[in-house]
C-alpha positions in Angstrom: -22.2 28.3 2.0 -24.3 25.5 3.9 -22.9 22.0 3.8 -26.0 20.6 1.8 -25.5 23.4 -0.5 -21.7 23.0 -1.4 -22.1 19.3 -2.0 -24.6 20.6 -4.6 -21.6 22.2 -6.1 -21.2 19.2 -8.9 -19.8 21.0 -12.0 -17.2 18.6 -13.1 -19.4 16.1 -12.6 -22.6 17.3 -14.6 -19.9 18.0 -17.0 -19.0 14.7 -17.1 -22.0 13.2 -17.5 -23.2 15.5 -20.2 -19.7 14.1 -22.2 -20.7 11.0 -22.0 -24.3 11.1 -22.9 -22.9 11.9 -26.4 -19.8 9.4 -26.1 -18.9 8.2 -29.3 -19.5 4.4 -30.5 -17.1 2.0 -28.3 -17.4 3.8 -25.1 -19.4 2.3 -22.2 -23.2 3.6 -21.7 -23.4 5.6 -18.5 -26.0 4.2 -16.0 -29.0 6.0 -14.6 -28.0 4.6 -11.0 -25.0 6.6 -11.2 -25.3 9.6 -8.4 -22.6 12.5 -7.6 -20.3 11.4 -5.4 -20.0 14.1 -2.8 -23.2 13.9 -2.2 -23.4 10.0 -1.5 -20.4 10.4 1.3 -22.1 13.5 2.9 -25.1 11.8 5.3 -25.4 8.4 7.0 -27.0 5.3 4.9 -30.6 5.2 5.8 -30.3 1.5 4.8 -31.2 -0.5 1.6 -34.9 -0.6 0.8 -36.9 -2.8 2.2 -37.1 -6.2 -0.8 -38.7 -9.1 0.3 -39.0 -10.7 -2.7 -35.7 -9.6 -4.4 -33.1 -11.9 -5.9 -29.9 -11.8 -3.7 -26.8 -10.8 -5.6 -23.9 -12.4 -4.5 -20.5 -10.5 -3.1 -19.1 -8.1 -5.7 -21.8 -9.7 -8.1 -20.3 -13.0 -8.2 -24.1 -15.1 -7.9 -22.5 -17.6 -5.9 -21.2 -16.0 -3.0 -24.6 -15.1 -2.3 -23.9 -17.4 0.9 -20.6 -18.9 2.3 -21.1 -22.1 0.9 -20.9 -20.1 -2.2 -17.0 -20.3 -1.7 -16.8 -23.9 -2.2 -18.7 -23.7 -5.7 -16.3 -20.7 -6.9 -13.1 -22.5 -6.2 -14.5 -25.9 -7.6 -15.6 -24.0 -10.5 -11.9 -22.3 -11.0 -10.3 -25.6 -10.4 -11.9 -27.2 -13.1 -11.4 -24.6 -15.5 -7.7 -24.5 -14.3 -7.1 -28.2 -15.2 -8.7 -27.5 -18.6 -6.5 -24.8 -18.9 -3.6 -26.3 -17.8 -4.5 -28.6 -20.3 -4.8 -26.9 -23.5 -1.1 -25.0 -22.6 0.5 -27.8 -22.4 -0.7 -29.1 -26.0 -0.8 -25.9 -27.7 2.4 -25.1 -29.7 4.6 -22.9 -28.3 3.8 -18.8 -29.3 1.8 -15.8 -27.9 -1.2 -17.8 -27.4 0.7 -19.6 -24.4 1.3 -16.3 -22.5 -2.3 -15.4 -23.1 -3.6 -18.8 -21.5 -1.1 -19.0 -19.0 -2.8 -15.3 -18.4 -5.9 -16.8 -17.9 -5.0 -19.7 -15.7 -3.6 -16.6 -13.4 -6.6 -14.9 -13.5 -9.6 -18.2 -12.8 -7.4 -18.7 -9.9 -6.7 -14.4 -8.6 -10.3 -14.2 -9.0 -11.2 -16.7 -6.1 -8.1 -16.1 -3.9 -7.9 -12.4 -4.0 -11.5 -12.0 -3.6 -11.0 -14.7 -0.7 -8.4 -12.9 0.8 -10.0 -9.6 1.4 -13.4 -11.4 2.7 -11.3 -13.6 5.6 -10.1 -10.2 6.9 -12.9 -7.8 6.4 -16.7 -9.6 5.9 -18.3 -9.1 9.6 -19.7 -13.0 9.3 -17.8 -15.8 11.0 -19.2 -18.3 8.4 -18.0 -16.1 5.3 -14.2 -15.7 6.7 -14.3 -18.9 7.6 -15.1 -20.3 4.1 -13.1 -17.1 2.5 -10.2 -18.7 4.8 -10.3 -22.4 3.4 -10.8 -21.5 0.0 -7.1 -19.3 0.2 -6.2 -22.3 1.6 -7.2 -25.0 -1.4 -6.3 -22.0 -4.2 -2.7 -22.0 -2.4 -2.4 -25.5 -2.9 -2.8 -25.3 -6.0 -0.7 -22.9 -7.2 2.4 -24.8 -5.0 1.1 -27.7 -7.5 1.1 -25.9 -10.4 4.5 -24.0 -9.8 6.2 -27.5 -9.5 4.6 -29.0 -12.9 7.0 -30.2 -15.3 4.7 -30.1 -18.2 3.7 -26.5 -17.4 6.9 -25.5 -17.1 8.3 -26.9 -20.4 5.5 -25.5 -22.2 7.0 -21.8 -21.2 10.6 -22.8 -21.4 9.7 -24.0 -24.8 8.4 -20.3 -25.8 11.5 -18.8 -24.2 14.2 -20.9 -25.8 13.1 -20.1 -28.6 15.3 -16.3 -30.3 13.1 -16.0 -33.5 9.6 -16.6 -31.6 10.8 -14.2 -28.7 11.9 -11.8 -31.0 8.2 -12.4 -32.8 6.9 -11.1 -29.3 5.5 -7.6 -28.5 7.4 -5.7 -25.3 4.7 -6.5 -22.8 3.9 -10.3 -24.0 7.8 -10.9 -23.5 7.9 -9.1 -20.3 5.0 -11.1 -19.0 5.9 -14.8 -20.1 9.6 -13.9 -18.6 7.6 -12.7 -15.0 6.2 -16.3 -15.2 9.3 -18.0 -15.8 10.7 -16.3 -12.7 7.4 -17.7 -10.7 9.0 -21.2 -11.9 12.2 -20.4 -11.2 12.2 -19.2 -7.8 9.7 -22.3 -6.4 12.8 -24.5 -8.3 11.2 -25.5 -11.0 14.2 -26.1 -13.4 16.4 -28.2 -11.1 16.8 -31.9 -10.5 13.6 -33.9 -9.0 15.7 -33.7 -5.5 16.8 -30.0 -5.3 12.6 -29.3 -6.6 11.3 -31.2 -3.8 14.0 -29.8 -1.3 13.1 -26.3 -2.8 9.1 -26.9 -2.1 9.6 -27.9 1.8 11.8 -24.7 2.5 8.7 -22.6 0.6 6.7 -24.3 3.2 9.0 -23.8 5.7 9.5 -20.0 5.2 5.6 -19.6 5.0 5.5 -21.4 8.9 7.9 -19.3 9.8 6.9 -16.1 8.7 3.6 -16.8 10.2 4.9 -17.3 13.1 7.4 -14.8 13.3 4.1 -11.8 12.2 2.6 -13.4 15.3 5.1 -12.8 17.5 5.6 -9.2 16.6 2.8 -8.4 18.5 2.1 -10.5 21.2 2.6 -8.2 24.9 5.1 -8.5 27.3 4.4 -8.7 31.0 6.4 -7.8 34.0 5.3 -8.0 37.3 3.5 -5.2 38.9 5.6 -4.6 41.9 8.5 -4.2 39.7 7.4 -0.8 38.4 6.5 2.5 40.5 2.5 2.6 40.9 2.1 6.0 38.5 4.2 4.2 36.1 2.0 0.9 36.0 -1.5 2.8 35.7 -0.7 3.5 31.8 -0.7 -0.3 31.2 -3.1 -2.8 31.0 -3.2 -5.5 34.2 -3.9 -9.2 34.1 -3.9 -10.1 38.1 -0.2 -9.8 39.4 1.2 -8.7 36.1 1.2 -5.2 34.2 0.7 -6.2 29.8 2.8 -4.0 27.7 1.6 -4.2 24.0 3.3 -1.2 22.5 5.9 2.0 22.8 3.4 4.0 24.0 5.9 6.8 22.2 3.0 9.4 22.5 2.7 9.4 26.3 4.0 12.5 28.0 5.6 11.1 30.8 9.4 10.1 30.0 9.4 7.0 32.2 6.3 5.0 31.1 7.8 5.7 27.4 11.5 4.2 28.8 9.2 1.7 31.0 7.2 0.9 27.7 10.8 0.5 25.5 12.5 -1.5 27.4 10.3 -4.2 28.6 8.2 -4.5 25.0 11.0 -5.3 23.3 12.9 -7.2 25.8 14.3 -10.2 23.6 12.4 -13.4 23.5 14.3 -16.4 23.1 11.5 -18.1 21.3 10.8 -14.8 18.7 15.0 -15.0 18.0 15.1 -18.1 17.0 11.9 -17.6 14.8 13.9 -15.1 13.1 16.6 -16.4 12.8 15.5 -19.6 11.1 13.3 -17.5 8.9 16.4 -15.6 7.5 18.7 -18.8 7.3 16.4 -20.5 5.3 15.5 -17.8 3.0 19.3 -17.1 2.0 19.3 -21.6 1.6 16.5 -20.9 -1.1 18.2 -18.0 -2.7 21.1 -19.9 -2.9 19.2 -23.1 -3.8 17.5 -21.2 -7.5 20.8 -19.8 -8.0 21.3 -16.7 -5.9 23.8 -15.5 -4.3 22.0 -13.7 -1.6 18.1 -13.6 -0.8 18.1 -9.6 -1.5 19.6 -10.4 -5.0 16.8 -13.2 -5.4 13.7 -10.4 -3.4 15.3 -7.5 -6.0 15.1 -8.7 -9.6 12.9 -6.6 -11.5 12.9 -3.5 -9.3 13.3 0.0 -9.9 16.9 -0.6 -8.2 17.3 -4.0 -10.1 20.0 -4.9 -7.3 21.3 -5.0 -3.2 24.8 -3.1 -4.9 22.4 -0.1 -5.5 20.2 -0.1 -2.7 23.1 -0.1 -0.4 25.0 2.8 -2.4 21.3 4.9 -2.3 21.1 4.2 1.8 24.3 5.4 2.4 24.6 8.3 0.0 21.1 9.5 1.7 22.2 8.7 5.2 25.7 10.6 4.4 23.2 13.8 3.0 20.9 13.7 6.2 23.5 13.3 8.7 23.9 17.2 10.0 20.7 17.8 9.4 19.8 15.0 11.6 22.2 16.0 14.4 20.5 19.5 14.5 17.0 17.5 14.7 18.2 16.1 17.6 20.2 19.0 19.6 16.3 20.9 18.7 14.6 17.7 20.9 17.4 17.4 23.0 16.4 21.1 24.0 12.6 20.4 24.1 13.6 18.0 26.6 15.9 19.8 29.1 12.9 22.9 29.2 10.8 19.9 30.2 12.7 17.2 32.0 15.9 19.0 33.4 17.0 16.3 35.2 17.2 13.9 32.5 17.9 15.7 29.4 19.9 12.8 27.3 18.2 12.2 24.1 17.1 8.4 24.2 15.4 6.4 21.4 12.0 6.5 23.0 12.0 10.1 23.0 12.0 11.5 19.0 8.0 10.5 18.2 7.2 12.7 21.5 9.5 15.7 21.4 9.0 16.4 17.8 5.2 16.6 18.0 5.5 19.1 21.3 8.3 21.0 19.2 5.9 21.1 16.4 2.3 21.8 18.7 4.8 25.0 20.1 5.8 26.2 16.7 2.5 25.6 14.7 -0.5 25.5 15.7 -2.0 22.4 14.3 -4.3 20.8 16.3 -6.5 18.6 14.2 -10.0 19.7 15.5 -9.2 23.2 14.0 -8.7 21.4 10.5 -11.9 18.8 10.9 -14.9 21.0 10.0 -13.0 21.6 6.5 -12.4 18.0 5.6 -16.2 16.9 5.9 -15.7 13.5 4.0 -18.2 14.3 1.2 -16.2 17.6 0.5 -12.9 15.5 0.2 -14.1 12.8 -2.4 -15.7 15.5 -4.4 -11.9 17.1 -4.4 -10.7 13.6 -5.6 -13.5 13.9 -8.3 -12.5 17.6 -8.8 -8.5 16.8 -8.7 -9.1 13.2 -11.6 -12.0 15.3 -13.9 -9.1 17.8 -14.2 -5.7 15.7 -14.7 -7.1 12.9 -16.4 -10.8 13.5 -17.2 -12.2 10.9 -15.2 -15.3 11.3 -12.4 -16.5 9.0 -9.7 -20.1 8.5 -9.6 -21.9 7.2 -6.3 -23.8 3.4 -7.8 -26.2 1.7 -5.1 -24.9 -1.7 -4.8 -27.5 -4.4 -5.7 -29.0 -6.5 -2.6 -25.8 -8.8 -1.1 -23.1 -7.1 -3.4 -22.0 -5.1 -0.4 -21.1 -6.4 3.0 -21.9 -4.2 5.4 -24.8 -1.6 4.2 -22.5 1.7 5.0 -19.8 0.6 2.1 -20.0 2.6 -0.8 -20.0 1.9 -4.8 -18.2 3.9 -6.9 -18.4 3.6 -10.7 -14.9 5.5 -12.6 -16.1 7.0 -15.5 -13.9 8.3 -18.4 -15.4 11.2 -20.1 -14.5 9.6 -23.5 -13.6 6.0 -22.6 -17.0 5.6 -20.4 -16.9 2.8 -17.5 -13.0 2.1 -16.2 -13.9 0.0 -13.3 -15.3 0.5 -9.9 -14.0 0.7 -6.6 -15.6 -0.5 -3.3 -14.8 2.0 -0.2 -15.3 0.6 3.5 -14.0 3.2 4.8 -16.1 3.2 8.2 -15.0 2.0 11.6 -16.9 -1.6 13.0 -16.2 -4.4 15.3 -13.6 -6.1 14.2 -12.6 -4.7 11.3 -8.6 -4.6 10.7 -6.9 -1.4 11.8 -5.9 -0.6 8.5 -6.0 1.9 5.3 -5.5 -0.6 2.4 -6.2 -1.7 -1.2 -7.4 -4.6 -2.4 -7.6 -6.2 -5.7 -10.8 -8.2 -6.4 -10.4 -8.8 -10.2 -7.7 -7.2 -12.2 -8.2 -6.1 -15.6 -7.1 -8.0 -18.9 -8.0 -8.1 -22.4 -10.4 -11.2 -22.6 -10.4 -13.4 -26.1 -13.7 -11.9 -27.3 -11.8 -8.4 -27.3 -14.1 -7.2 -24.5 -11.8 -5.5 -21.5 -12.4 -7.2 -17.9 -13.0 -4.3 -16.2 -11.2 -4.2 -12.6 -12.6 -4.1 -9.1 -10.5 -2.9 -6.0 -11.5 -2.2 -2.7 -10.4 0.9 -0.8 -10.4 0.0 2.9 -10.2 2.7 5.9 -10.8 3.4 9.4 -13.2 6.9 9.3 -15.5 8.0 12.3 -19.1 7.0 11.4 -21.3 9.8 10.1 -24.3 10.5 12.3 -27.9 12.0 11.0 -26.7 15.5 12.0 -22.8 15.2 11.6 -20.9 13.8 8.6 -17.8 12.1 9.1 -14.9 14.9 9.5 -11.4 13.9 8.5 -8.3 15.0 10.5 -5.3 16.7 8.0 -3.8 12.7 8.4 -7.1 11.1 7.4 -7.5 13.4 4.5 -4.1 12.8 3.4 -4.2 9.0 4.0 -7.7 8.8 1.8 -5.6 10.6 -0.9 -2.6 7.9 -0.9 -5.2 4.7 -1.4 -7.2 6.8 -4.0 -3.8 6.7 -5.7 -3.4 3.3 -5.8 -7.2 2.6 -6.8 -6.3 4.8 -9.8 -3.5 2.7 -10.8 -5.8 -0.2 -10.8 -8.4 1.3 -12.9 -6.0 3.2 -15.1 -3.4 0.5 -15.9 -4.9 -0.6 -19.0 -2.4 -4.2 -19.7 -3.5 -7.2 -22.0 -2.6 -9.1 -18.8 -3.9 -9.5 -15.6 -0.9 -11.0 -14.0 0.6 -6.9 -14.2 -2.7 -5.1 -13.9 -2.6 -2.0 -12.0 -0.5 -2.4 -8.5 0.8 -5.9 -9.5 4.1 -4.3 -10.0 7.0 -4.0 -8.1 7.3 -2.8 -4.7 9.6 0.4 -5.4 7.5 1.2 -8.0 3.8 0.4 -6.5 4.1 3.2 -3.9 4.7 5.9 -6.5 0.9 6.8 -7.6 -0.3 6.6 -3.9 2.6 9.0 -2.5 2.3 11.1 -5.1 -1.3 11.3 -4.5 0.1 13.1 -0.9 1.4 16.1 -2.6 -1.2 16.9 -4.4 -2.9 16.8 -0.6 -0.7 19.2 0.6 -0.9 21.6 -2.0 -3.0 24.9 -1.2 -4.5 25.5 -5.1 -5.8 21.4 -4.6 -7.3 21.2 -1.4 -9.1 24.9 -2.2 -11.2 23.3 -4.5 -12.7 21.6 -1.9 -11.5 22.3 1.6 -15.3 23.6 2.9 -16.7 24.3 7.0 -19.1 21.6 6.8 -21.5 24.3 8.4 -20.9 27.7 7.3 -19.4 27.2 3.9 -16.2 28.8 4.6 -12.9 28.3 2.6 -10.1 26.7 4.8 -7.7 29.5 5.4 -4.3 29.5 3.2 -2.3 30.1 6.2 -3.6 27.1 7.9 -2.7 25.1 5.1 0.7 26.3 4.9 1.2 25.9 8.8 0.0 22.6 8.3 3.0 22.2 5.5 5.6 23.8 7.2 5.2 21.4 10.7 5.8 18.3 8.5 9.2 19.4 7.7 9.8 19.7 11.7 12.4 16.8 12.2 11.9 15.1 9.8 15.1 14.4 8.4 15.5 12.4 12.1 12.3 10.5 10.9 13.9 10.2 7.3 17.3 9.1 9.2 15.1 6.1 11.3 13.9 4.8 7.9 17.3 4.5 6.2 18.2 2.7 9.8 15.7 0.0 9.2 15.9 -0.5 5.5 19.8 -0.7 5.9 19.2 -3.2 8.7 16.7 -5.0 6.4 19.8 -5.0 3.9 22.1 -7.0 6.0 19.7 -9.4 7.4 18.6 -10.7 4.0 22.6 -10.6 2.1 25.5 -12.9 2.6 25.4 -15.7 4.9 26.3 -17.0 7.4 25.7 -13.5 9.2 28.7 -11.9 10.8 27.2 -12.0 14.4 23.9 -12.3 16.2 20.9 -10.0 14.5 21.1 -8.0 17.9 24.7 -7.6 17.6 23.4 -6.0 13.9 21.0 -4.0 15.1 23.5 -2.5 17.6 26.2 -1.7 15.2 23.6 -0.2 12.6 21.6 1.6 14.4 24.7 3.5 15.7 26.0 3.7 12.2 22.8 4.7 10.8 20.6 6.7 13.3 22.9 8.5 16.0 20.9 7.6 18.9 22.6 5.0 21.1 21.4 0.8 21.4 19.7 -0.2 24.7 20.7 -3.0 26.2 19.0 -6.0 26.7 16.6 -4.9 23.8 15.6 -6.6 20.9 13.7 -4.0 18.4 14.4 -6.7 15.1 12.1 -8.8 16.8 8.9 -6.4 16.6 10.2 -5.6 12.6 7.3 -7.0 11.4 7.8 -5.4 7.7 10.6 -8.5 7.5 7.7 -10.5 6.6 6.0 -8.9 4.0 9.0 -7.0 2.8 11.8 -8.8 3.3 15.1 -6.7 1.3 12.7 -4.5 0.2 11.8 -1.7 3.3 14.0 0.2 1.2 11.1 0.7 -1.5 8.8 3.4 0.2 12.1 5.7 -0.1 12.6 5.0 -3.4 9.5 5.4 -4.1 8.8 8.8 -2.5 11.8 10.0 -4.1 10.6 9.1 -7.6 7.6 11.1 -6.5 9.2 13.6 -5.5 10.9 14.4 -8.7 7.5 13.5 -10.4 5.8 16.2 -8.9 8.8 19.1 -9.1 8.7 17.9 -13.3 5.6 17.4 -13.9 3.0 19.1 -11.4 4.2 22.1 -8.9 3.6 24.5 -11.5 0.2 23.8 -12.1 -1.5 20.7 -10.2 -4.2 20.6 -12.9 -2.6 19.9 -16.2 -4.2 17.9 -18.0 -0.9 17.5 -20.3 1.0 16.3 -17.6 -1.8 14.2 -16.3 -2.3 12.9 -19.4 1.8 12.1 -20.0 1.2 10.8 -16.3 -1.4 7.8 -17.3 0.7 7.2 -20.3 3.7 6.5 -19.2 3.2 5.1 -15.6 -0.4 4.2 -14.6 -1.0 2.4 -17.8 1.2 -0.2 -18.0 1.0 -1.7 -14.4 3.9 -4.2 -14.0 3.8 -4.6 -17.6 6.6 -2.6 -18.0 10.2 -2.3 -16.5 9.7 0.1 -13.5 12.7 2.6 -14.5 11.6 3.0 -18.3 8.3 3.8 -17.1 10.0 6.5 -14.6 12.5 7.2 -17.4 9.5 7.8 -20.0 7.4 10.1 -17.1 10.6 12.0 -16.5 12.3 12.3 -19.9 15.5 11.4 -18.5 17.6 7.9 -16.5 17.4 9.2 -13.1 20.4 8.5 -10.7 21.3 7.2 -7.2 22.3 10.9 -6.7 18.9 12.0 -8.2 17.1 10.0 -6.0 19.1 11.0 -2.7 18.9 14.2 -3.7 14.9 14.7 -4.6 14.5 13.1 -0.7 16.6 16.2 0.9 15.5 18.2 -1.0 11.9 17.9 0.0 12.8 18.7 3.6 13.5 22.2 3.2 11.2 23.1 0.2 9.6 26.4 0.3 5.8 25.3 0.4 4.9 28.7 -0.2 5.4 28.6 -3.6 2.9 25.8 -3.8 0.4 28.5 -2.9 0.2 30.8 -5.3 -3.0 31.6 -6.4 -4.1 29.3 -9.6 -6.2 32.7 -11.1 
């Protein structure tokens, strides 16, 4: 079938629409601007029409960021409404009604800083990341003012200390006001005027330091030139007498510029160590400070694993599980390289990345240009429509932005429709490569949903950002089998943003906690891999042609090459993670640490004069909680085996699915939603065990024929 032709093939969504013509009272009138959504990914933009006379819309809609001077007015405008606000919960008695404003407060002030901080990093203007840049700025301020007022405070504490009126409370109202409470508490809030004031300067501290300790994570080493042999030093990039290092370069087939590459990028920098070391010191001081006894119990309240106890006792019982199976992933690379490198056959740390893709080129052949011409962009969102019309009887329909909503002219509208529900929320996808644009596949939140005082539903607004070849008049953008799976993982979280339907905004959708906000999106990879799934859709962009089973099951099958080694590297680096962020004073020196763990907890031996803790920028943003995308593929894991290896489409699971998990955002605790998805308390053993077992799962069975 012709490409043109199979993007024509729209049943799900003509379906759709035809549901929702008829949509009973309550449900949300479907627009005539809607268009499928295959189609609208298929071809290059030919560019909005020409309007000369045309009122400008601002970003997202919002009429004052129309320009960047628009920023100023939205933040003065939120401010003002936040002192009224701020206001009326300080003088209204204490009761639901202060959860709901304190609600609203959260929201005036999301709405300007998380629509502020996606603009800084992604609008191609100067002047709007500039302005998007200051107004984070002035919001942030803010809300360090606002999490050190007294008044604001009491009014909470008020609700709290209260048995009868909590008890008066509904699950998710208590749960909210008490997420609030721990905002307070962990800026200092309830301590003496001193121990507030000392907590505020270390928050300021830690957020210099973090800053400066992300910066350093990537900044190049240099060595100089004559230092290294001449066919070592073409791989790098010079700067006059010097050769720049600014990675591992672990995908380089030459042995030496990897070791070359190791060794000097992360050679330790005195400055960087210190950076880090401060930065851990005086996070376990402000632990201590609110009244923890280590920064990991402080980072892990309210998590799926609730405590450092249990993620310690899951790391080592899953390290303990993977450990042979490691050892035979590395006797199978330390074979690759004696039939390539005789001389030098010792299995180093810069060598896994490489050996296990040539081990798993040899045994599979996988080379993504054979998979491309199947995963024709259009052809992939119209499986995500296929997939969501199925499980959960959604559709995504194509909506041409309104002049200014949009900045760039090749990011794409989508409108999520519910076939009885009507409009959920819409989702912005930039998911083309441009000048600098961050290297990144992410999700935003623009404006998370809530239950607004008239009773009408704010609907939210994500954006879904990628890194996709541009189509061009003749060629639509192909995906590679990563690509495809990677647009699968942040459709997953942009569904748990439009489905998590919470009174509150402050727990809408992915505002949840970390071992539990990678769930939907690594799910979201299974069904990716999963033969009866990616049939619906999996097309040659120019003769129509199904994508052949076995290719899809070779595809499968490599993924499972080493990777309990690549499993093994992650437990390494939460564990390390782990001890970095518990009790203190630490032992020894973070090198020492990184030494003794990673021989405890990867096999492969330390290299001297190294430093790899130094380049761990994930201490930033997840400091004692690196553990969490293990947990959370493990929850998957047993997700899918429950709920959806049988038969990927049911709509009864799908439906249980939304129910239980996508619904409730953070607005519930993490391991009733997990208990309610799974019918039972899962275990540290359950969780190890769901992880191993996925690396030797028959992926055959996930393609039998769905007839």
């Amino acid at each position: 079938m012709p490409y043109a032709a199979m993007c024509g093939r729209l049943g799900p969504v003509a379906a759709g629409l035809r549901r929702l013509a008829g949509a009973g009272r309550g449900a949300r009138a479907v627009s005539t601007s809607w268009a499928p959504v295959g189609a609208a990914f298929s071809v290059k933009p030919q560019g909005r029409r020409l309007d000369l006379f045309g009122e400008r819309q601002g970003l997202f809609g919002v009429p004052e960021l129309s320009s960047p001077e628009g920023f100023r007015f939205a933040q003065e405008h939120a401010l003002q409404r936040t002192d009224l606000l701020v206001e009326r919960a300080c003088s209204t008695p204490p009761g639901p009604q202060t959860v709901s404003i304190f609600d609203e407060l959260s929201d005036c002030l999301c709405r300007v800083a998380d629509l502020a901080d996606f603009v800084k990093i992604a609008h191609p203007e100067p002047a709007f990341r500039e302005a998007a840049e200051e107004a984070c700025r002035s919001i942030g301020t803010v809300v360090e003012r606002l999490n050190t007022n007294v008044e604001l405070y009491q009014s909470l504490h008020k609700l709290l200390a209260d048995s009868s009126l909590v008890a008066s409370l509904d699950a998710e109202t208590r749960r909210v006001a008490e997420l609030f409470m721990f905002d307070f508490e962990i800026s200092g809030i309830h301590l003496d005027k001193e121990k507030r004031k000392r907590a505020v300067d270390l928050n300021v501290k830690i957020l210099d330091l973090s800053s400066a300790f992300l910066m350093g994570t990537n900044l190049p080493n240099k060595i100089e030139k004559h230092l290294l042999p001449p066919h070592i030093c073409r791989h790098f990039v010079h700067a006059r007498d010097h050769v720049l290092i600014d990675g591992l370069h672990a995908e380089a087939p030459d042995d030496l510029v990897r070791e070359a590459a190791y060794k000097i990028f992360l050679y330790p920098n005195a400055n960087q160590l210190k950076c880090l070391e401060e930065l851990l010191k005086n996070r376990d001081v402000l632990a201590k400070l609110v009244g923890y006894s280590t920064y990991s119990h402080r980072a892990l309240q309210g998590t799926i694993a609730k405590n450092p106890e249990t993620v310690m006792q899951f790391l080592e019982k899953l390290s303990e599980k993977l450990s042979e199976r490691t050892m035979k992933d590395f006797e199978m690379m330390r074979g690759m390289k004696m039939k390539l490198n005789p001389q030098n056959s010792e299995l180093m740390p810069w060598d896994p990345p490489y050996y296990s893709g040539v081990i798993r080129a040899e045994r599979y052949n996988i080379e993504p240009s054979l998979y491309c011409p199947f995963f024709s962009l259009g052809a992939c969102m119209e499986g995500l429509n296929i997939l969501f019309n199925k499980l959960l009887g959604i559709s995504l329909y194509a909506e041409q932005p309104s002049k200014g909503e949009v900045w760039c002219e090749d990011v794409r509208k989508l409108a999520v429709v519910h076939e009885s529900e009507g409009l959920l929320g819409y989702i912005y996808c930039d998911f083309f490569q441009r000048a600098d644009k961050p290297h990144q596949d992410c999700h935003f939140t623009i404006r998370g949903g809530r239950l607004k005082e008239d009773g009408e539903y704010q609907l939210p607004v994500v954006v879904l950002m990628l890194n996709l070849p541009q189509p061009s008049r003749n060629l639509p953008t192909l995906l590679t089998p990563g690509m495809m799976e990677n647009l699968f993982h942040e459709m997953g979280h942009a569904m748990h943003s439009m489905l998590g339907r919470t009174r509150y905004q402050h727990v809408t959708g992915t505002r949840c906690p970390t071992d539990f906000a990678e769930v939907p999106s690594i799910l979201m990879e299974y069904f990716a891999n999963d033969y009866r799934v990616v049939s619906q859709f999996a097309r040659h962009y120019q003769t129509g042609q199904s994508l052949p089973k076995n290719m899809v099951s070779r595809l499968c099958e490599s993924k499972k090459v080493c990777a309990a080694a690549d499993m093994q590297l992650q437990v390494f680096y939460a564990t390390l993670d782990q001890i970095y962020h518990g009790k203190h004073p630490l032992k020894t020196s973070t090198t020492d640490i990184l030494r003794e763990t990673q021989e405890k907890f990867y096999g492969l031996p330390y290299v001297e004069n190294t430093a790899w803790q130094l380049r761990f920028s994930h201490l930033v943003g997840y400091g004692a909680k690196y553990y969490s995308y293990l947990m959370s593929r493990a929850v998957a894991s047993m997700v899918w085996k429950e709920c959806f290896l049988q038969d990927p489409f049911n709509r009864a699971a799908g439906e249980r699915y939304r129910r239980e998990m996508l619904a409730h955002g953070g607005g519930k605790e993490p391991l009733l939603m997990v208990q309610g998805m799974l019918q039972k308390c899962p275990s540290v053993d359950d969780f190890v065990d769901a992880l191993v077992s996925d690396l030797d799962l028959d992926f055959e069975t996930f393609f039998m024929d769905s007839e």
